[in-house]
Every structure is written in C-alpha cells, then in structure tokens.
C-alpha positions as CSV (number, residue, x, y, z in Angstrom):
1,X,56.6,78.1,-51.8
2,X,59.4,78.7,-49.7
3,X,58.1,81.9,-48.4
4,X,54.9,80.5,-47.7
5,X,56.7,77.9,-46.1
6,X,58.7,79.5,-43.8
7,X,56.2,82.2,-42.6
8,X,53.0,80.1,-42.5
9,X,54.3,76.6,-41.6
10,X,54.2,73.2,-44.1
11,X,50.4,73.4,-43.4
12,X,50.2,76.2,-45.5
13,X,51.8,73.9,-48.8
14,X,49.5,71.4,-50.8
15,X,50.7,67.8,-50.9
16,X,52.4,68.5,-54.9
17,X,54.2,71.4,-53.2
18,X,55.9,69.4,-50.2
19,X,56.8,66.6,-52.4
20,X,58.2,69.1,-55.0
21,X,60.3,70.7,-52.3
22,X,61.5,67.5,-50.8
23,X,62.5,66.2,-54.6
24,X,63.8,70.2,-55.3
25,X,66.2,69.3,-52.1
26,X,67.8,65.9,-53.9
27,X,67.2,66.8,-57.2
28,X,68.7,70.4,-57.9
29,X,68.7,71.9,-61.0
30,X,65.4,69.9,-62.0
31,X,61.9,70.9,-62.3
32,X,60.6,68.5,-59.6
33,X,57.0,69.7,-60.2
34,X,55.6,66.5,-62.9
35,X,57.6,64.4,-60.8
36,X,55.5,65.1,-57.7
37,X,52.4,64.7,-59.7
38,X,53.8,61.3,-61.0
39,X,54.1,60.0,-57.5
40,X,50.6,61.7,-56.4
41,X,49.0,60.1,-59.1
42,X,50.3,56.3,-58.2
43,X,50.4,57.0,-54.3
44,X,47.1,59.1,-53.7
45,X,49.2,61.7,-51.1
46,X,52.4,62.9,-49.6
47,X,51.8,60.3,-47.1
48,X,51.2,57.5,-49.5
49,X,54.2,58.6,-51.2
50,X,57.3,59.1,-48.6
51,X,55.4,55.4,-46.7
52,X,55.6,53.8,-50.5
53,X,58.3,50.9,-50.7
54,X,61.5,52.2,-51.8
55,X,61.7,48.9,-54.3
56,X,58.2,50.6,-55.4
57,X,59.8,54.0,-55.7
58,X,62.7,53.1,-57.5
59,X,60.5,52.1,-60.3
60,X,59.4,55.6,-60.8
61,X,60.8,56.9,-63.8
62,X,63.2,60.1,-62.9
63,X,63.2,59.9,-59.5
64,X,66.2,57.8,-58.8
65,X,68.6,56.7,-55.4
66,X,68.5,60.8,-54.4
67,X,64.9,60.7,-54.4
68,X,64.1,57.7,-53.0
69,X,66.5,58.7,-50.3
70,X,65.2,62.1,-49.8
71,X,61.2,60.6,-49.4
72,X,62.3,57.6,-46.7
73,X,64.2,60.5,-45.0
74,X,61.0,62.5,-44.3
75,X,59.3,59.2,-43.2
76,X,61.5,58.9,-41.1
77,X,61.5,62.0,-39.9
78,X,58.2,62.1,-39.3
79,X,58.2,58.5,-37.2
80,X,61.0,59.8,-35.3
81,X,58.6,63.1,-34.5
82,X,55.7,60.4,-33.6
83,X,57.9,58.0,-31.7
84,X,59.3,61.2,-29.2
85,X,55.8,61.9,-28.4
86,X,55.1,58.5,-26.6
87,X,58.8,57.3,-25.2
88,X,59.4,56.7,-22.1
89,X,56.4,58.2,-21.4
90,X,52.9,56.4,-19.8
91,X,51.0,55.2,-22.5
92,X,48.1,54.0,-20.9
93,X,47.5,58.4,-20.4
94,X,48.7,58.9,-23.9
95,X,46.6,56.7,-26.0
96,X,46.0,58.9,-28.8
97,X,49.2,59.9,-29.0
98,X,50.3,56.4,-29.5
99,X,47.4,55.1,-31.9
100,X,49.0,58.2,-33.9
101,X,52.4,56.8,-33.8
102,X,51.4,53.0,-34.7
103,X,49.1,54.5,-37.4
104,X,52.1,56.3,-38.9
105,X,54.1,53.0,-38.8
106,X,51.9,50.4,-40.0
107,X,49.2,51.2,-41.6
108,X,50.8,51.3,-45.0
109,X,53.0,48.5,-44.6
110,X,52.6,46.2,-47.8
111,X,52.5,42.7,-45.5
112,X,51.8,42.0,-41.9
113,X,54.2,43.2,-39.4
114,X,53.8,42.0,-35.4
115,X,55.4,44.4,-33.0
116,X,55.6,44.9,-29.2
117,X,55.5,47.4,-27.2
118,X,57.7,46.7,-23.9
119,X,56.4,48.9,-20.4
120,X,58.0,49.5,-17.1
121,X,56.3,49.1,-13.5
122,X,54.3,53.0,-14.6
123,X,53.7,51.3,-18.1
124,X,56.2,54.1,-19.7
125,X,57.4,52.8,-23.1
126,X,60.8,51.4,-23.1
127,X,61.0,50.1,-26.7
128,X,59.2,49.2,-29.6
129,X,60.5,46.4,-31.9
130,X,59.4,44.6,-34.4
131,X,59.6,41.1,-33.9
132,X,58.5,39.7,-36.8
133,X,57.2,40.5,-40.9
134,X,54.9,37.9,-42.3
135,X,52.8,37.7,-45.7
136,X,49.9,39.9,-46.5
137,X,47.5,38.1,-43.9
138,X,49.9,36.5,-41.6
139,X,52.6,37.2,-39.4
140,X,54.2,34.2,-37.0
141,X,54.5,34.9,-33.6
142,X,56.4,33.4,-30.9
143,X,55.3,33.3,-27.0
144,X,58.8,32.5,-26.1
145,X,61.0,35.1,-28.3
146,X,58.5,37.8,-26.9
147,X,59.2,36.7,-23.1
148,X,63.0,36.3,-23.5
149,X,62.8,39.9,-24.7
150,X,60.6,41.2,-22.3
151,X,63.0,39.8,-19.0
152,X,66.1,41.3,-21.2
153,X,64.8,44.8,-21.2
154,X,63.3,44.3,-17.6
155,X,59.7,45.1,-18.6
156,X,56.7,44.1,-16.0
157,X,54.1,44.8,-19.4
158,X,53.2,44.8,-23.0
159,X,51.0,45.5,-25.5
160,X,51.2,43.4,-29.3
161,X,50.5,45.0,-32.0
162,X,50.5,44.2,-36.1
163,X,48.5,45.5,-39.3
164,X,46.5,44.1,-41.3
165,X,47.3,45.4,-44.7
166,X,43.6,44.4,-45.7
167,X,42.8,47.2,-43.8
168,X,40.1,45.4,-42.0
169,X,41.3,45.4,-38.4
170,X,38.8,42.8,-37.5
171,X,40.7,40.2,-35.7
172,X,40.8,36.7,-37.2
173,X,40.8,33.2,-35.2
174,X,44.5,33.3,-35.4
175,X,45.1,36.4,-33.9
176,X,43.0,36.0,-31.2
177,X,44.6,32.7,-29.9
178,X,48.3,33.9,-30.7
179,X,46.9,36.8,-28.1
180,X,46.2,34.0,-25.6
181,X,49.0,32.0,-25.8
182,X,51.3,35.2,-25.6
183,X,48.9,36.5,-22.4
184,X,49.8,32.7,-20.7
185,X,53.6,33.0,-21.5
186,X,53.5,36.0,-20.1
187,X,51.8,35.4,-16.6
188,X,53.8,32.7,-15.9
189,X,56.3,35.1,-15.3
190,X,54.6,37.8,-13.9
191,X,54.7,40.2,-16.7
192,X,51.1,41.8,-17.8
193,X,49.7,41.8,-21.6
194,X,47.4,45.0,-21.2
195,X,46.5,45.0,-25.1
196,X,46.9,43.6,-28.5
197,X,46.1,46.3,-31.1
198,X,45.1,45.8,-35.1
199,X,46.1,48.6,-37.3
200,X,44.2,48.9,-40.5
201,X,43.6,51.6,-42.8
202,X,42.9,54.5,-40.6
203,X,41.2,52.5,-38.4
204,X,42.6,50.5,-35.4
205,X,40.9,47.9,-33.2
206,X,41.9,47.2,-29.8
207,X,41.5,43.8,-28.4
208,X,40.7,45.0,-24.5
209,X,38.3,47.2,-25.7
210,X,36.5,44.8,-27.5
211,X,36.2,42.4,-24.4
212,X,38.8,40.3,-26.2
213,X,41.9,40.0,-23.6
C-alpha cells in the first residue's frame, strides 16, 4: 500500500486502505486492517469516518485516544487543504471552491451550526467563524453579535451559512426571516449580506439564487 501510495498518489488506495494506514500510523505494531472495516461498516467511508464525532469514535472498540487522534488529524488536514483554497481570496470567482470547503465542514455535522463568512471591499475572505451550534434543526442567531464582528474585522460583506443535518437544505420560515433581520442589521451600517447558504447532504442551497435575499 505504501508503494502504491507513494508512486500513484492516495487516489490509487481504497477507502479500508487509507484508514488502515492512518490507524497503522497511531497504532504500530497492530493489525489495523478489521479495525478499518469496523469503522467503514458504522461510518459508510473514509469521510464519514475521520468527520465522525470523536465522543462517537471513542466508543469504537480498539481504536482508542491514538486513533481518534490520528482520524481528527486528517480532518483537519483536509479542512485546512479546503480552507487555503478560498482565503483571502474573492469568493464570489471562486464559488465551487468554496461550496467545496463548506461541504467538507458541515455537512456531517451531528446538529446545526450557523457560520459567517466575513469579505473585504473585493469580497476576499477574511475569516470564517462559527458563531453559533444549535440542536439538530435549529441554531440561534443574533443580528447584533454578527455586526459587532463584522465592524471588528473591518469587513464591508458577508455571507451566512449553517447545515441542516436533515440534509434537506430547503430553507424553513425561520431561516428565512433570521436572513432578513441579519440583511437590515447589516445595511444600517453599510455592510452588504450577498448570500445565506444551506448545506445538506451533498447538496447546498443558496438563498440569492433562489430569489430569496
């Protein structure tokens, strides 16, 4: 596997093979080949599996702090990969890019998290933070924490964004009048809401394309 690794790329390993590599890495001296097909079996993929919970990880039997700490180490890898890609960079010119990046963050999140994305004057990405975890179908929002953050970090833009772990990115009555009462917060003082994006399960709704904003 390593060979095939190293001369062909991770592309050329099956999901059971990256995950027994990444376990192999924590867990030395083990076969890490059942365990991989343990957490394949509960999490449907290597994704599902380094995204899982850890509290949901710890409970798999073998695996332990090492490799619960060696799968949230990929992930976060691999957002840190995602999150380069759209940085301080326009993201109105890099949409896909970024709907790849949100993807990766939320779509497997467990409960609702709402996030925003803060823009200069040439809408590059200054920061993204989450400002808030909710239940599994609601997250609260606040019109005037999301201002006071946006005048700290001198952003003129933003764009909201939260999962719905339903995976229906339909957007309910909620969300669409949280989305207008961050818009007027927002105008007051000059600074633009361009978008407010659902994640769901591999799919993603977004509210301007929709005529909703």
């Amino acid at each position: 596997m390593r060979a095939r690794l190293l001369a062909a790329g991770p592309q050329a390993l099956a999901d059971h093979e990256m995950l027994e590599m990444v376990l192999f890495l924590a867990l030395p001296r083990r076969d890490t080949k059942p365990l991989a097909r343990v957490l394949l079996a509960r999490f449907g993929s290597f994704a599902g599996a380094i995204a899982a919970p850890a509290v949901e990880l710890c409970t798999v039997d073998g695996l332990g702090e090492a490799g619960v700490a060696a799968l949230k180490l990929v992930q976060g890898a691999a957002l840190r990969l995602a999150l380069a890609e759209v940085i301080n960079r326009p993201v109105m010119g890099n949409w896909d890019r970024l709907m790849a990046y949100l993807t990766a963050t939320l779509a497997r999140e467990p409960v609702e998290q709402f996030r925003v994305l803060f823009l200069d004057t040439r809408n590059r990405l200054l920061a993204d933070e989450a400002m808030g975890r909710g239940t599994v179908n609601h997250t609260p929002a606040y019109p005037r924490e999301v201002v006071k953050r946006a005048l700290e970090l001198h952003a003129t833009a933003l764009i909201l964004v939260h999962n719905h772990p339903s995976g229906d990115p339909t957007p309910s009555a909620a969300d669409i009048e949280m989305t207008r009462e961050i818009r007027g917060a927002a105008a007051a003082l000059s600074i633009a809401l361009h978008d407010h994006v659902i994640i769901g399960n591999d799919r993603w709704l977004s509210f301007r394309r929709e005529g909703l904003l």
